[in-house]
C-alpha positions in Angstrom: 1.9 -7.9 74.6 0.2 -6.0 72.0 2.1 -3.6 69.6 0.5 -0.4 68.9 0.5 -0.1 65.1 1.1 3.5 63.6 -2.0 4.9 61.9 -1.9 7.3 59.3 -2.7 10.9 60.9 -6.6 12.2 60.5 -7.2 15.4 58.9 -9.5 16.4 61.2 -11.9 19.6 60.2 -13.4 21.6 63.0 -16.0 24.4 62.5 -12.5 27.0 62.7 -11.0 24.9 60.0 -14.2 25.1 58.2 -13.9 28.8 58.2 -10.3 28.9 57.1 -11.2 26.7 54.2 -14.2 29.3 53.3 -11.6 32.0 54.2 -9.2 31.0 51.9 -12.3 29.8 49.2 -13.2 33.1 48.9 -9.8 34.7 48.6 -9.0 32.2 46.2 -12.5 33.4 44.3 -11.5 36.8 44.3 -7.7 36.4 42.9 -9.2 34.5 40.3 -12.0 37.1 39.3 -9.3 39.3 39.3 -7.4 37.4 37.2 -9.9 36.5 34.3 -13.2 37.4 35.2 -13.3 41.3 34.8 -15.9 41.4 37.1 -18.4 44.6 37.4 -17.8 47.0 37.3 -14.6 46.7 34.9 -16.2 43.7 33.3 -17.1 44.6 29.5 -19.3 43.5 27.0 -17.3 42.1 23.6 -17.5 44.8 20.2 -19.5 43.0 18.0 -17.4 42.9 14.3 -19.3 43.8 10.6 -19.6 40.2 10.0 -21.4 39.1 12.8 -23.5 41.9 12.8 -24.5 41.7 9.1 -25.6 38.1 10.5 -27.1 39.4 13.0 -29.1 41.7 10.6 -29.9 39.3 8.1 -27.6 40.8 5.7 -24.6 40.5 3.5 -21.5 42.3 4.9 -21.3 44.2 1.8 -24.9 45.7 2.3 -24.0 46.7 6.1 -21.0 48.1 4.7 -22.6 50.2 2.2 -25.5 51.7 4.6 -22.7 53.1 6.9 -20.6 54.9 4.0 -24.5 56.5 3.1 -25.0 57.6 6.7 -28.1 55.5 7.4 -26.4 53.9 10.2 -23.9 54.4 12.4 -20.2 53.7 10.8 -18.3 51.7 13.9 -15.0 51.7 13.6 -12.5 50.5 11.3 -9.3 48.5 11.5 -6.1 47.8 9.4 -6.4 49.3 6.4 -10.3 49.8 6.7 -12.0 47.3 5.7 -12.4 45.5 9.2 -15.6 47.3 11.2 -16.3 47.0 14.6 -18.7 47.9 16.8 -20.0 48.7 20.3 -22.8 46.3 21.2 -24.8 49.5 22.0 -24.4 50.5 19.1 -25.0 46.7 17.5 -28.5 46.4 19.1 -29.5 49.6 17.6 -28.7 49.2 14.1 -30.3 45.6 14.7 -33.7 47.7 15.7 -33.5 50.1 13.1 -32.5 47.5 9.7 -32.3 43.9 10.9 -35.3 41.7 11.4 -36.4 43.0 14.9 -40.1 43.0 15.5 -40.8 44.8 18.5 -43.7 43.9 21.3 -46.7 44.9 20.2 -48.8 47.9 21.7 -50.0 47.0 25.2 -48.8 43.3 25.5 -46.5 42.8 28.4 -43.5 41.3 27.8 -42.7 37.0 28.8 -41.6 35.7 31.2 -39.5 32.3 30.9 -38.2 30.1 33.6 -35.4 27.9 32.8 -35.2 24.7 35.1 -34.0 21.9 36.3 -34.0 20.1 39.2 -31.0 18.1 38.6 -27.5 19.9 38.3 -24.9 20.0 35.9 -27.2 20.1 32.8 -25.9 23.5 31.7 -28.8 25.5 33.0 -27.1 28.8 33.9 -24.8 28.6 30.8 -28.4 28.1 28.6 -30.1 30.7 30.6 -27.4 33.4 30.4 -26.9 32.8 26.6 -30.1 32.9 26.1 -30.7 36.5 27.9 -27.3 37.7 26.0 -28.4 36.4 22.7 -32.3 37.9 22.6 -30.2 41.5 23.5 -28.2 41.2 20.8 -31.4 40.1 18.4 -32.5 43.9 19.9 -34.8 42.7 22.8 -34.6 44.3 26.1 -34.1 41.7 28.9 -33.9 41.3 32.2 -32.8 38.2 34.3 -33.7 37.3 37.4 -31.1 35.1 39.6 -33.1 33.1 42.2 -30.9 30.5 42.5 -28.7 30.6 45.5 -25.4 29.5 43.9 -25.8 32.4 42.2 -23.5 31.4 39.1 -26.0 33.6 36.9 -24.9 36.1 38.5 -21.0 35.4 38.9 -21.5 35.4 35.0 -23.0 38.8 35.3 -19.8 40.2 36.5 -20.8 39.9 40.4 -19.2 38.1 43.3 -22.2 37.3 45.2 -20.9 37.2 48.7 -18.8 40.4 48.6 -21.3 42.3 46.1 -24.4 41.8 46.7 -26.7 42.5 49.9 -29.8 40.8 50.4 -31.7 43.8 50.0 -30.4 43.6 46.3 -31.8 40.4 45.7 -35.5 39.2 45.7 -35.7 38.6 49.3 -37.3 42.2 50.2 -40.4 40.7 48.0 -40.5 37.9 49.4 -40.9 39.0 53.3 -42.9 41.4 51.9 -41.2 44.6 53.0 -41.5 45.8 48.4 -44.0 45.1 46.6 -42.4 45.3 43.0 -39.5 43.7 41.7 -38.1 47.3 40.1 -36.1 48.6 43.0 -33.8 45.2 42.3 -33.5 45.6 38.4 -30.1 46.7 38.1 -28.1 48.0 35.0 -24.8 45.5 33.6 -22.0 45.2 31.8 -23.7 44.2 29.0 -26.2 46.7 26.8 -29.9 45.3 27.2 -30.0 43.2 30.1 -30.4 44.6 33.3 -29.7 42.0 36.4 -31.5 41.6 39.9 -28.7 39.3 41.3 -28.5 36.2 43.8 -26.8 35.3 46.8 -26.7 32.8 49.4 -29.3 35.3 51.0 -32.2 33.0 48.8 -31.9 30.1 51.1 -33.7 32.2 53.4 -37.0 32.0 51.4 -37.3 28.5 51.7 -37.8 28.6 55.3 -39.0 32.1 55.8 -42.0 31.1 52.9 -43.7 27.8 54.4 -43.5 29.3 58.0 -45.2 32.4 57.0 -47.6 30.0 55.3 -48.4 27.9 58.4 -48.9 31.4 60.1 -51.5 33.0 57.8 -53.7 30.5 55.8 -54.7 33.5 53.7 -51.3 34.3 52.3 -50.5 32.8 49.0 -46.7 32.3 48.7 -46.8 30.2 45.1 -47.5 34.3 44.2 -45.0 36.0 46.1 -43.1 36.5 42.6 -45.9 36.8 40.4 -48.0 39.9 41.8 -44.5 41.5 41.6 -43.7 41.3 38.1 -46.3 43.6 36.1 -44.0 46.7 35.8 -41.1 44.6 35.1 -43.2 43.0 32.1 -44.1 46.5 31.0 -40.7 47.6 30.8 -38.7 44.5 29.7 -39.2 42.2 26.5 -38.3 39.3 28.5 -38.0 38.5 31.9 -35.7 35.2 32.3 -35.2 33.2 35.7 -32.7 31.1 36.4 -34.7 28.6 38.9 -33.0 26.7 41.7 -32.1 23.5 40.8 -34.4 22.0 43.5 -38.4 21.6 43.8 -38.5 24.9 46.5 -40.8 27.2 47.4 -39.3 29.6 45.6 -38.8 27.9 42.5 -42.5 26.6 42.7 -42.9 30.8 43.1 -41.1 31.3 39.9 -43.0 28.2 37.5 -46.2 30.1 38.9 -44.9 33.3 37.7 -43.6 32.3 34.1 -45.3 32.3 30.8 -43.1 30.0 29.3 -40.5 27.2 30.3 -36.5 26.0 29.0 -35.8 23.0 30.4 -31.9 21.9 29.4 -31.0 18.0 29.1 -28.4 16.4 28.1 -28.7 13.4 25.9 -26.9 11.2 28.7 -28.5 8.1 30.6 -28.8 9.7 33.7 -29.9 12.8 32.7 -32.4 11.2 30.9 -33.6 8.9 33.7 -33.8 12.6 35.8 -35.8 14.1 33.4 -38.7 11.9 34.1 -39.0 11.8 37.9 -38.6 15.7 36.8 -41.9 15.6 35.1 -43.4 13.5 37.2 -43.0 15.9 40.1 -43.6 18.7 38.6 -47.2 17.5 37.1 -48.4 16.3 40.6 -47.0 19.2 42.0 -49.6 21.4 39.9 -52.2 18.6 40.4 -51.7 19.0 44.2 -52.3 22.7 43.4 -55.2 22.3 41.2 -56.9 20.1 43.5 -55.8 21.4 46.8 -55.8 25.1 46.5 -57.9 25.5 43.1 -54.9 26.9 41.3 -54.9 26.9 37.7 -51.9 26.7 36.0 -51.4 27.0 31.8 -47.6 27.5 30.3 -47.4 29.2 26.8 -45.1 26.7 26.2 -42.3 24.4 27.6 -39.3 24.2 25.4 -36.7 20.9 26.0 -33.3 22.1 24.9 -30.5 19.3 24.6 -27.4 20.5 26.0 -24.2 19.5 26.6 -24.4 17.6 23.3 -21.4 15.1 22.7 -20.9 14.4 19.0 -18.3 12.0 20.1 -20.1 9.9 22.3 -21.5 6.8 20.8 -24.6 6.5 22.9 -25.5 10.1 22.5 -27.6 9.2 19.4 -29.3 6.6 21.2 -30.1 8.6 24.5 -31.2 11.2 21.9 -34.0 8.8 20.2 -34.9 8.2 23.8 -35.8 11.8 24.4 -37.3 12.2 21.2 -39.7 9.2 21.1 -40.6 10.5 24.7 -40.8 14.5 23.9 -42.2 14.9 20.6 -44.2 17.8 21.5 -42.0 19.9 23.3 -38.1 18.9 22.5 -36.7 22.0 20.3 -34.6 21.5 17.4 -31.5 23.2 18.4 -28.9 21.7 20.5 -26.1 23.4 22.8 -22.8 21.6 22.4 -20.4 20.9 24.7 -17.1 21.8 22.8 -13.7 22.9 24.9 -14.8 26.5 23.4 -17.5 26.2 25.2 -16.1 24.6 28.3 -13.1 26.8 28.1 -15.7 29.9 28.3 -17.2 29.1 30.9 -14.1 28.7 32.7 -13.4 32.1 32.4 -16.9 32.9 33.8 -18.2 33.5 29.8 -20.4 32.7 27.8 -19.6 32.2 23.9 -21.5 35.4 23.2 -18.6 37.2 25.4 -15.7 35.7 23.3 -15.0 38.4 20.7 -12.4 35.9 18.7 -11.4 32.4 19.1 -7.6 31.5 19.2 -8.5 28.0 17.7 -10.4 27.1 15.0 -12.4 29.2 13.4 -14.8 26.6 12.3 -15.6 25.2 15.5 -16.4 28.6 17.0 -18.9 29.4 13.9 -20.2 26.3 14.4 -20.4 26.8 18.0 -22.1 30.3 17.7 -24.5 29.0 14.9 -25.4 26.4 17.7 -26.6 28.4 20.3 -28.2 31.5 17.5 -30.5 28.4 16.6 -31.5 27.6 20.0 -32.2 31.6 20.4 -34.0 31.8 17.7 -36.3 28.8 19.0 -37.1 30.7 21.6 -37.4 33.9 19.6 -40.5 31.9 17.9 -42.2 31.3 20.9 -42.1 34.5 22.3 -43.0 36.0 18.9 -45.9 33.7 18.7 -47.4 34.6 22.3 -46.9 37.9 21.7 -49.1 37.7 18.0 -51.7 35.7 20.3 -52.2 38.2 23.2 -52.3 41.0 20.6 -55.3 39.2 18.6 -56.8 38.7 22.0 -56.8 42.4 22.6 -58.4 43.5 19.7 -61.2 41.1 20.2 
């Protein structure tokens, strides 16, 4: 006779324990944006102190100092006993305008737009692409980012919860079914002085199987342009225009590499990563090809900028995955590197970026350091845009 032996009990998960699990998810989500996130609208931007913005200016603290007590700019305020300054980072960005090294847009040239992409995840794309939006306002650029990625974690950064905040009428979606016909209606102010956000939800899945079926309907419509043709009055109001790309090859991220002037591509100097980044360009060239050759599409980037991020100093084979990238990248691997530091990891755990940290309770070194990291890889991109701009502004006085 056989014994029945006693079996450890299955956690079985039916769709009604799939919803209590998203239930309590997104409960869970909330307490915790509650918590540490200081979401919109109570989220705030950081005061920006004399120091960093006499760095920001290109200028000796002294010299900041002594253009307030004449009344050229605005004074902040002060701590202590008075020597400490602070100030609003509205009030930052226009001292940076009025005495730093800004160079504004040129009469009649629209402002960039720049995709930053991926198709692999965990690379540190939204973390590079909000830094980078946060880090061109404070240089005195206007900016506005576009979230098309349906995680929406460019957006949670913003200060939003996507599923309780934002409607899909909010997002891009109204463009792409083609009930607007410009991207302003979604453009909407935040927390943080010179970037304005249209946000993501889970909403954008809905493009990629409302856009190929509306394709196979009408041979005439053209959806690699849905974003494109409605960008012009965002690129006459904003500096920069930054997407945060879903991190798969979709229609609508094919829509947003159409309708970019310039490309960030984050990789960190791992193995993997590495390996990724090739079948990354490998897809994305015959994509276009398929493009060019099947639908006579032309397709010319200003430029396409590698950043490494998630740099480990510690890591022996770092250096070697790094040679890699370099010997394979010449032309288009930037300079400046984003590390991956606790500070920075600790940040982001808080839904931050290292621009929204207004002190650092360890070392003070290793949060310069980590600020001086990701000013270089803004100023990079600062160049390029700088450089397109000086281009297009030759062009039009031909």
């Amino acid at each position: 006779m056989s014994v029945s032996r006693i079996l450890p009990a299955r956690n079985i998960v039916d769709v009604d324990g799939l919803i209590r699990i998203a239930d309590r998810a997104e409960a869970t989500l909330a307490q915790l944006r509650q918590d540490l996130i200081k979401p919109q609208p109570t989220k705030s931007a950081p005061m920006i102190s004399g120091s960093r913005l006499a760095q920001l200016c290109g200028m000796e603290r002294t010299q900041l100092n002594h253009l307030c007590s004449k009344g050229i700019i605005k004074p902040g305020q002060t701590k202590g006993n008075g020597r400490k300054r602070m100030f609003t980072l509205a009030e930052a960005r226009d001292i940076v305008q009025q005495v730093g090294k800004f160079k504004p847009r040129p009469m009649g040239v629209l402002g960039m737009v720049l995709a930053c992409g991926n198709f692999k995840g965990g690379v540190g794309k939204t973390t590079v692409t909000v830094a980078v939006a946060q880090g061109l306002s404070l240089l005195g650029y206007s900016v506005c980012l576009v979230d098309l990625d349906p995680q929406a974690s460019s957006t949670t950064l913003m200060g939003w919860v996507p599923d309780a905040e934002v409607l899909e009428d909010m997002t891009v979606m109204p463009v792409v079914y083609g009930d607007e016909t410009d991207l302003m209606y979604a453009a909407k102010p935040s927390y943080w002085d010179g970037i304005d956000l249209i946000p993501s939800s889970p909403d954008l899945f809905g493009a990629d199987y409302y856009l190929p079926n509306k394709q196979a309907g009408d041979p005439s419509f053209r959806f690699w342009e849905v974003l494109d043709v409605a960008l012009p009055k965002l690129r006459e109001k904003y500096d920069v225009i930054i997407i945060d790309t879903p991190p798969t090859l979709s229609y609508l991220a094919l829509a947003s590499f159409m309708a970019s002037d310039g490309m960030i591509i984050p990789l960190p100097p791992e193995t993997l990563d590495y390996a990724s980044s090739t079948q990354f360009f490998r897809q994305f060239s015959e994509l276009f090809k398929s493009m060019r050759d099947g639908k006579s599409v032309e397709k010319k980037f200003e430029f396409i900028k590698i950043l490494l991020s998630k740099v480990k100093s510690s890591v022996s084979m770092t250096d070697a995955v790094k040679s890699w990238i370099k010997q394979t990248y010449p032309e288009i691997l930037g300079t400046a590197e984003v590390p991956d530091t606790d500070l920075v990891k600790n940040a982001y755990a808080e839904f931050k970026t290292i621009y929204d940290l207004e002190s650092y309770d360890g070392s003070q070194r290793t949060y310069d350091r980590a600020l001086e990291a990701f000013d270089a890889v803004v100023a990079e991109i600062e160049v390029e845009v700088q450089n397109c701009w000086a281009h297009r502004e030759q062009e039009l006085a031909k």
